[in-house]
C-alpha positions in Angstrom: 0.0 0.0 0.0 1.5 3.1 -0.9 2.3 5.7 1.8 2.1 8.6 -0.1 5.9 8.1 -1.0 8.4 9.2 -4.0 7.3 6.5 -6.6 9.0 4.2 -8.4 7.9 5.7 -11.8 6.0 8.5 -12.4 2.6 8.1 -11.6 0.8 10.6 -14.4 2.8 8.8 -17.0 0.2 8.0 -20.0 1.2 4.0 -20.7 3.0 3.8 -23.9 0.6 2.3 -26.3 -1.3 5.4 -25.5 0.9 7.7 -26.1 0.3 10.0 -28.9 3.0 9.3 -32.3 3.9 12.6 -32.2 5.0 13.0 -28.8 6.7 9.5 -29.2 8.5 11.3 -32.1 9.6 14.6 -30.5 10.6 12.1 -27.8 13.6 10.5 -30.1 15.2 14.1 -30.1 17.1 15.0 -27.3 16.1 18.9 -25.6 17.8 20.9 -23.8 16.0 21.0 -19.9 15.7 24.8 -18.8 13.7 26.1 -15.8 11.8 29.1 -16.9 11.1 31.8 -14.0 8.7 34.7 -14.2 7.0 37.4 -12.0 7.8 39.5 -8.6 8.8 38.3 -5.2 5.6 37.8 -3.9 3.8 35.4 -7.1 6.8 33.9 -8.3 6.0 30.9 -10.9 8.8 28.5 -12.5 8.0 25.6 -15.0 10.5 23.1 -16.1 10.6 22.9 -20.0 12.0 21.4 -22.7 10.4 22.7 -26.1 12.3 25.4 -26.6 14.4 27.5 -30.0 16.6 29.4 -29.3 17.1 32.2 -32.0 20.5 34.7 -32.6 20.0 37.7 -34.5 18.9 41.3 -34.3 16.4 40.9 -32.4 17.3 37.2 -31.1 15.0 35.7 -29.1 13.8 32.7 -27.5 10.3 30.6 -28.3 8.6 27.9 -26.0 5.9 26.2 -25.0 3.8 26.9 -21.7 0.5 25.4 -20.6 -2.1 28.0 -20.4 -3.4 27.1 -17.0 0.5 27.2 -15.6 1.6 30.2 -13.1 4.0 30.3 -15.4 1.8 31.7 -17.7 -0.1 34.1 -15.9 3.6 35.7 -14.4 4.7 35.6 -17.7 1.7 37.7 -19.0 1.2 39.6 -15.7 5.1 41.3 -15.5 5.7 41.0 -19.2 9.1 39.4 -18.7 11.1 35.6 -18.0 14.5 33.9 -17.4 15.2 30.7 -19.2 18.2 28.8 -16.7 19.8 26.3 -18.5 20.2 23.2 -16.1 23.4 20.9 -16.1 23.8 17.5 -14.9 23.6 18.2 -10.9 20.7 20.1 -11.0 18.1 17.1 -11.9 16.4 17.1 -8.2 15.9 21.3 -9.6 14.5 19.9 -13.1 11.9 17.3 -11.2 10.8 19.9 -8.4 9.8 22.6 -11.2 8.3 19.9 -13.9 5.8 19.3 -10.2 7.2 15.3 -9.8 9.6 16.2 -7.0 8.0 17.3 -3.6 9.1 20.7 -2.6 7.9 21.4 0.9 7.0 25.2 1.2 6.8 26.1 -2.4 8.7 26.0 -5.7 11.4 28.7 -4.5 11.6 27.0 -0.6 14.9 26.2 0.0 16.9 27.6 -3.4 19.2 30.7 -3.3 17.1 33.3 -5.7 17.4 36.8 -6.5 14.7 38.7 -7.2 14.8 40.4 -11.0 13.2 42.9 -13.0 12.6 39.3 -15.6 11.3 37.3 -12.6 13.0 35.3 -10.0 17.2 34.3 -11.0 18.0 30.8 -9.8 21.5 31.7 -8.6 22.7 28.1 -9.0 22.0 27.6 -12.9 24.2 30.0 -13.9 23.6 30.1 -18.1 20.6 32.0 -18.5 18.8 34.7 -20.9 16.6 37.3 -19.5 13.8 37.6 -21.7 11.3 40.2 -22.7 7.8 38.8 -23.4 6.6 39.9 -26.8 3.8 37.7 -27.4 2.5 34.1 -28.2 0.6 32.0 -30.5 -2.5 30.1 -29.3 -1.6 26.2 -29.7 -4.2 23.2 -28.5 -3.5 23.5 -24.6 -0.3 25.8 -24.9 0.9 28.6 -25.7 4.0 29.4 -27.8 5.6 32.2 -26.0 7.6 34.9 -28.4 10.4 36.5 -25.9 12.8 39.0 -27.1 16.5 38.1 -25.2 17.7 41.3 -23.4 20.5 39.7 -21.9 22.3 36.4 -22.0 25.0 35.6 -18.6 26.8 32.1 -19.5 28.7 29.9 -17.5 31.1 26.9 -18.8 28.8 24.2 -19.2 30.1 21.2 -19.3 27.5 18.8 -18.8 24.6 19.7 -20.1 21.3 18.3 -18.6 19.2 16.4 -21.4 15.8 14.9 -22.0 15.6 11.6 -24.1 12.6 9.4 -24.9 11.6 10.3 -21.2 14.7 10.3 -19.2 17.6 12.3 -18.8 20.9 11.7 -20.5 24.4 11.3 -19.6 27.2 10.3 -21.4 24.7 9.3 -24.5 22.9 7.0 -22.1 19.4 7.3 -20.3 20.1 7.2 -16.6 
């Protein structure tokens, strides 16, 4: 009987003969996992995330997509502004609490070293990140694709990227 534990696997996980093709086929190409942050100290909102482009020019910018019924969303739209972090290896228990399948006890934020921004709330440990000025979004079934101009860009040497493959994260090439 389960105790209200950390389970095994994880439990809102559709089985795989149910699983639609095309989600089966964006899962054969490994993404980059980010944790996007938006809005003021006091309704801060984070959302790990995975479909993402990343754009260089004049303007560059940086597309994704959000759930509509997130707090991501609403910050995002509410203070007109978001950091995408990009995560490394050591910050999967960081990935899990902000994709909402790790517990975190007091909040999203309880517990993590941020600094309160202008683009929303800077997670001081993923130090590669791109502050963001919303500029709009597309209406997709369920999403939204969010249109952010990048304002500013502070990167680290990242050695070990963390990835997403076919529903786990990499390492070395290999699911772990």
């Amino acid at each position: 009987m389960d105790q209200g534990g950390i389970h095994d696997e994880h439990p809102f996980a559709t089985p795989m003969e149910l699983r639609d093709p095309v989600r089966r086929f964006r899962g054969r190409l490994a993404a980059p996992v980010t944790v996007i942050t938006s809005g003021p100290a006091e309704h801060r909102a984070g959302l790990t995330v995975s479909s993402l482009l990343v754009a260089e020019g004049e303007p560059s910018y940086v597309q994704f997509l959000c759930g509509t019924t997130t707090g991501l969303w609403d910050a995002i739209v509410e203070s007109g502004a978001f950091i995408v972090h990009v995560l490394e290896q050591g910050h999967r228990p960081l990935a899990d609490r902000f994709a909402g399948i790790r517990p975190s006890p007091g909040g999203l934020f309880a517990g993590i070293d941020v600094t309160d921004t202008e683009y929303g709330p800077e997670l001081r440990e993923a130090r590669s990140r791109a502050y963001c000025r919303y500029a709009g979004h597309r209406d997709e079934p369920m999403h939204a694709l969010v249109h952010g101009l990048v304002e500013r860009v502070e990167l680290h040497d990242l050695r070990e990227p963390l990835q997403y493959f076919r529903g786990e994260y990499l390492r070395g090439g290999r699911g772990t």
